[in-house]
C-alpha positions as CSV (number, residue, x, y, z in Angstrom):
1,X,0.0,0.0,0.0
2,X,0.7,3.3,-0.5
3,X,0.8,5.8,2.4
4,X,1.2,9.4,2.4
5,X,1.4,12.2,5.9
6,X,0.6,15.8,5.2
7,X,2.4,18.5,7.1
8,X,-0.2,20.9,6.8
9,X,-1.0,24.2,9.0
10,X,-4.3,24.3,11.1
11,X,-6.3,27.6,12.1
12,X,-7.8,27.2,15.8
13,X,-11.0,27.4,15.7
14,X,-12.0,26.6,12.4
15,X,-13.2,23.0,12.0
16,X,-15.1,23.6,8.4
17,X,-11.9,25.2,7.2
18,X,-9.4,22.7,8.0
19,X,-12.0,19.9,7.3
20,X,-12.1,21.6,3.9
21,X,-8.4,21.5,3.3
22,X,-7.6,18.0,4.9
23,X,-10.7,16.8,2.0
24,X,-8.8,18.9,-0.7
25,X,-5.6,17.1,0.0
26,X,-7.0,13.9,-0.1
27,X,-8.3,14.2,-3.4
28,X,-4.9,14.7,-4.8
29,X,-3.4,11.7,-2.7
30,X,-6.5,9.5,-3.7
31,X,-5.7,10.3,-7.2
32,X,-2.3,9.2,-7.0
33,X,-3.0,5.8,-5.6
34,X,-2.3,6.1,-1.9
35,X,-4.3,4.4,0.3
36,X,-4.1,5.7,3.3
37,X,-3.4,9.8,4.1
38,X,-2.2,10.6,7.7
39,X,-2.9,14.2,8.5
40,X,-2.1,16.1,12.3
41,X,-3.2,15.8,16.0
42,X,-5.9,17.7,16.4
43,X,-5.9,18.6,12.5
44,X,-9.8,19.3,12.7
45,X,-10.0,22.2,15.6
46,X,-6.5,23.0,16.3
47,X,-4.4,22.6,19.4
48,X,-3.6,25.3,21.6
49,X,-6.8,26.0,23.6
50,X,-6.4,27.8,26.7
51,X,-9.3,26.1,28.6
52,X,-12.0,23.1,28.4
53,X,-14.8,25.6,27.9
54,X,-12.6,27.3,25.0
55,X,-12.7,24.2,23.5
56,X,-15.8,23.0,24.1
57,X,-17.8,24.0,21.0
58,X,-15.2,22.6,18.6
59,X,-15.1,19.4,19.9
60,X,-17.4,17.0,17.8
61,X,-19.2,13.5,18.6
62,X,-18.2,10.9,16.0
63,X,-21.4,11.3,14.3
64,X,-20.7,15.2,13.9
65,X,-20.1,17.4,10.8
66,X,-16.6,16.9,10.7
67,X,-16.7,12.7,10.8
68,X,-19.2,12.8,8.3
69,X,-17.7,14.9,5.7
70,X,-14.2,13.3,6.2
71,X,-16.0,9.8,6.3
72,X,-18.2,10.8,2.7
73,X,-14.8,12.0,0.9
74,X,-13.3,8.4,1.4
75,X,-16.1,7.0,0.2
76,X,-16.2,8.7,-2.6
77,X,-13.0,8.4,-3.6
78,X,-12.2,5.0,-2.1
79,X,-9.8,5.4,0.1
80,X,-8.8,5.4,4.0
81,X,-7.3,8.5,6.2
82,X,-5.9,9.0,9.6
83,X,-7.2,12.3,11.5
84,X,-6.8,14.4,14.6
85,X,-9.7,15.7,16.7
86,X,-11.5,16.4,19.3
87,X,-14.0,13.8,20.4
88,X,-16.8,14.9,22.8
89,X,-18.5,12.2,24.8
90,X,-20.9,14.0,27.8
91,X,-19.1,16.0,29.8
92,X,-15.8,14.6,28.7
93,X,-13.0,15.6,25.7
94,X,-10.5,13.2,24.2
95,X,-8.0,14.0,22.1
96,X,-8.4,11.4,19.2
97,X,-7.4,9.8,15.9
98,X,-10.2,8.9,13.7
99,X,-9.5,5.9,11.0
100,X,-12.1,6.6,8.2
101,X,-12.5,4.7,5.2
102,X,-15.6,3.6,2.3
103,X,-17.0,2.3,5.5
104,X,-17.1,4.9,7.0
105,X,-15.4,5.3,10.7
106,X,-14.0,2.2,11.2
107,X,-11.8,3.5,14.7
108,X,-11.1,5.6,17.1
109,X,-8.2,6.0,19.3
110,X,-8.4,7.9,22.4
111,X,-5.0,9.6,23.5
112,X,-3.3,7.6,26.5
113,X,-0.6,9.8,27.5
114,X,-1.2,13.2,28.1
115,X,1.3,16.5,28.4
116,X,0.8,19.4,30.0
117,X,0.3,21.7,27.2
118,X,-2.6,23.0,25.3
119,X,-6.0,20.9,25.1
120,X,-4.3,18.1,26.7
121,X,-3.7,20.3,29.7
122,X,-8.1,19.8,29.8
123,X,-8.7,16.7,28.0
124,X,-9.6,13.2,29.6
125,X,-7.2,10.3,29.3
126,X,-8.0,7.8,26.7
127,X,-9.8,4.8,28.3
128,X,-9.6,1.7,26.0
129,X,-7.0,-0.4,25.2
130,X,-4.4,-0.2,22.4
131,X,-6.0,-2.1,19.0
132,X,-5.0,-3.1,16.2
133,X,-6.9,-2.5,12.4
134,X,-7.0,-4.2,9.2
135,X,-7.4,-2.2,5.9
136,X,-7.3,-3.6,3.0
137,X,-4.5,-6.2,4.1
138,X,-2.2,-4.0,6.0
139,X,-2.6,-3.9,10.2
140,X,-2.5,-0.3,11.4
141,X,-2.1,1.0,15.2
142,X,-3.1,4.3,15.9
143,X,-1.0,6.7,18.7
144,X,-1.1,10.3,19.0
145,X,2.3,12.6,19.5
146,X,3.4,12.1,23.4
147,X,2.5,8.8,23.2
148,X,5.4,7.6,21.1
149,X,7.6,9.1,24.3
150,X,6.4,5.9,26.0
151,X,8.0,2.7,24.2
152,X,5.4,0.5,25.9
153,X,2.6,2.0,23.5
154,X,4.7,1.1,20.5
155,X,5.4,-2.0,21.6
156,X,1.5,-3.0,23.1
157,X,0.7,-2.6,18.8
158,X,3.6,-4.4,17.8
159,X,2.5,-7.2,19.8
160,X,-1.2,-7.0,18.7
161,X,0.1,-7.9,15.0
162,X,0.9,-4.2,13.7
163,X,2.5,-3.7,10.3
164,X,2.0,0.6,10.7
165,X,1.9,3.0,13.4
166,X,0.6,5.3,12.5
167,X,1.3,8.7,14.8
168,X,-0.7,12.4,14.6
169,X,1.6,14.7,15.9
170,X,1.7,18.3,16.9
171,X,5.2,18.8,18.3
172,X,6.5,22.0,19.5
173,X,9.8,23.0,19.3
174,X,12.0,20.7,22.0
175,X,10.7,17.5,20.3
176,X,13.3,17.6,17.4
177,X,15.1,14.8,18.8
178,X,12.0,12.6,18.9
179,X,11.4,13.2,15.1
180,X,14.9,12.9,14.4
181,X,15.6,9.7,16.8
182,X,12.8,8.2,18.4
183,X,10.6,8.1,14.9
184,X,13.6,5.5,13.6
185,X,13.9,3.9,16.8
186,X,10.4,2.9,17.2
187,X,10.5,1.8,13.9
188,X,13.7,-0.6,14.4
189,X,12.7,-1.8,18.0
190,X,9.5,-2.9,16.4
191,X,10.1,-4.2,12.8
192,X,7.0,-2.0,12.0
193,X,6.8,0.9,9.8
194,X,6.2,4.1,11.8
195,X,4.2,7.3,10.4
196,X,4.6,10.3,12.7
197,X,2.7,13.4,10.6
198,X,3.5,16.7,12.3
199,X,1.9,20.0,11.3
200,X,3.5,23.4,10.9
201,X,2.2,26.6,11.7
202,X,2.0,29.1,15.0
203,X,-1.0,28.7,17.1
204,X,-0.8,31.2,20.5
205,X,2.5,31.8,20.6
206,X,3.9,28.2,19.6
207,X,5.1,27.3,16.2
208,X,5.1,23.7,15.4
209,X,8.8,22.1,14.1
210,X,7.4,19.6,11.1
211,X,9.8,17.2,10.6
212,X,7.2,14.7,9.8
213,X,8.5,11.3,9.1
214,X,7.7,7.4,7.4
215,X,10.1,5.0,8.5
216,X,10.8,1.2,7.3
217,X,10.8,-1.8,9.8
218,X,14.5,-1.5,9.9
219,X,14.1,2.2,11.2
220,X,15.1,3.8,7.5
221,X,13.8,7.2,7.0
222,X,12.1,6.4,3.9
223,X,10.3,9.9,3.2
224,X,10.7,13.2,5.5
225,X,9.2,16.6,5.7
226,X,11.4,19.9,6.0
227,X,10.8,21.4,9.3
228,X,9.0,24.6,8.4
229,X,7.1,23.9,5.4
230,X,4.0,22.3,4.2
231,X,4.8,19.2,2.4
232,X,3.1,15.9,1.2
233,X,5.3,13.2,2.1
234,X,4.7,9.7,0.3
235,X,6.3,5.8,1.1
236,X,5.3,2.0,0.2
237,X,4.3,-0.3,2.9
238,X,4.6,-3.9,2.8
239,X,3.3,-5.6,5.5
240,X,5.5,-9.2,4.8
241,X,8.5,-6.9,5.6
242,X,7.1,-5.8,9.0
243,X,6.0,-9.5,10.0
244,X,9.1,-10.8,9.5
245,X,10.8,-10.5,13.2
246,X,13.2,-13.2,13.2
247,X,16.6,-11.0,11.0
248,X,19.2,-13.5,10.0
249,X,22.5,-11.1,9.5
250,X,24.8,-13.9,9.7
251,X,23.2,-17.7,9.4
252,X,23.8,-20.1,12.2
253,X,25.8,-16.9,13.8
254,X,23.7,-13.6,14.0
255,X,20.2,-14.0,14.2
256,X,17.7,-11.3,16.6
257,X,14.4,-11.3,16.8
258,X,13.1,-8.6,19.3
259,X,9.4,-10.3,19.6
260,X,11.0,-13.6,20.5
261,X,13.4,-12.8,22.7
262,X,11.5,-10.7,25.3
263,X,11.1,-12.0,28.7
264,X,8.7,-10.8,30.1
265,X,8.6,-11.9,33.2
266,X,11.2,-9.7,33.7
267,X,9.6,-6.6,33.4
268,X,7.5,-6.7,36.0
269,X,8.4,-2.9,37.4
270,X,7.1,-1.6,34.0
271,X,3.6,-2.1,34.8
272,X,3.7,-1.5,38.6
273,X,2.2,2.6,39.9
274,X,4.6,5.2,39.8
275,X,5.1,6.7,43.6
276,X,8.3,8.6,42.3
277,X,8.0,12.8,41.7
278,X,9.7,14.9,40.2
279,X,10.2,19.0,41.0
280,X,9.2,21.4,38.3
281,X,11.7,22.5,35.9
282,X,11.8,25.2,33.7
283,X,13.2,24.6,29.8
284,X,16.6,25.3,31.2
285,X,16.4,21.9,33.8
286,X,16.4,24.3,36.3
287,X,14.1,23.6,39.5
């Protein structure tokens, strides 16, 4: 298959807009046989909300406007996309990635891990598990930006059978060295192909870095975005090179295979509550 990520800018507050332009650039990518278009975190209202009640009337239900009209363009042109938004259930906002396709929605992750910064500063941690998704052949897990800081995420998909990962991002400057080296890394670590789609842009005082990346199973940077401008990226995905986990460098002499070889029931500490904190630092690392 076929993927592509656009590094696109977003304009808070303006869901019809940015629905408009996430639809326009799928019908280019649709037209040049990719399968599946990856577009930002929070790609359909924006990011940098200063409070819950800001954000409140952007936020959509998954049978909202927004769903709907990104849901109708893949129908129509037959294809599948990965989007940012804000999902409103009650009184509670996730921040989510919806996977849309002919179908329809066919799933919707919930952000796990949440920063303090913008919405997620007001936003309710996701509350299902990590999943797994087939389209058309090729198994796709879904994260969203600070989770890929967390290794365990990445791993939970890989071990559910994922061939992509596929990761929204809106990364603010002091996350260059997670595009740069924990993109790849996941990747490797893995043997999945990884798809972190950044935007650019200045919301409130923050401008976003780009640096959006697709990355092989063996952690090559197959196709990646300049850091300030808006860009279409584009890679091929196999998914027989992401299921194969046992890598024979050397026969009978250098063989790995990081699925395989865990053990498990040593990691024990990973999953216990944290009791451990930390002071507040400024950007410096000074308390």
């Amino acid at each position: 298959m076929k993927i592509a990520g656009v590094q696109m800018d977003i304009t808070l507050r303006d869901n019809a807009g940015n629905v408009s332009r996430m639809i326009d650039h799928l019908s280019v990518t649709a037209r040049d046989g990719v399968g599946l278009t990856i577009f930002p975190e929070c790609a359909v209202p924006g990011y940098c909300f200063s409070s819950l009640q800001e954000a409140l009337p952007y936020a959509e239900s998954m049978d909202g406007r927004s769903v709907g009209q990104m849901a109708a363009a893949c129908r129509e042109l037959n294809t599948h996309a990965v989007f940012g938004m804000l999902e409103r259930d009650g009184d509670r906002v996730f921040n989510v990635a919806v996977l849309a396709g002919p179908r329809g929605v066919e799933a919707v992750y919930r952000k796990v891990h949440l920063p303090y910064l913008g919405i997620d500063m007001f936003t309710t941690p996701g509350d299902r598990p990590f999943a797994v998704h087939e389209v058309n052949g090729l198994r796709i897990g879904m994260l969203i930006c600070y989770d890929a800081a967390f290794p365990e995420a990445a791993r939970s998909l890989a071990l559910l059978g994922a061939d992509l990962i596929v990761l929204p991002t809106n990364w603010p400057p002091g996350a260059e060295l997670m595009a740069s080296c924990s993109i790849p890394c996941r990747a490797m670590e893995n043997q999945v192909y990884f798809a972190a789609v950044n935007r650019v842009g200045e919301e409130q005082g923050f401008t976003f870095i780009g640096e959006s990346s697709l990355c092989a199973p063996h952690g090559q940077v197959l196709a990646r975005a300049s850091g300030s401008s808006a860009a279409v990226i584009t890679a091929e995905v196999d998914p027989l090179r992401s299921r194969q986990k046992r890598i024979v460098r050397v026969p009978d002499k250098h063989i790995i295979d990081r699925m395989a070889d865990r053990r498990p029931e040593m990691y024990g500490l990973l999953v216990e509550p944290h009791h451990l904190s930390s002071p507040r630092v400024d950007y410096q690392g000074q308390p």
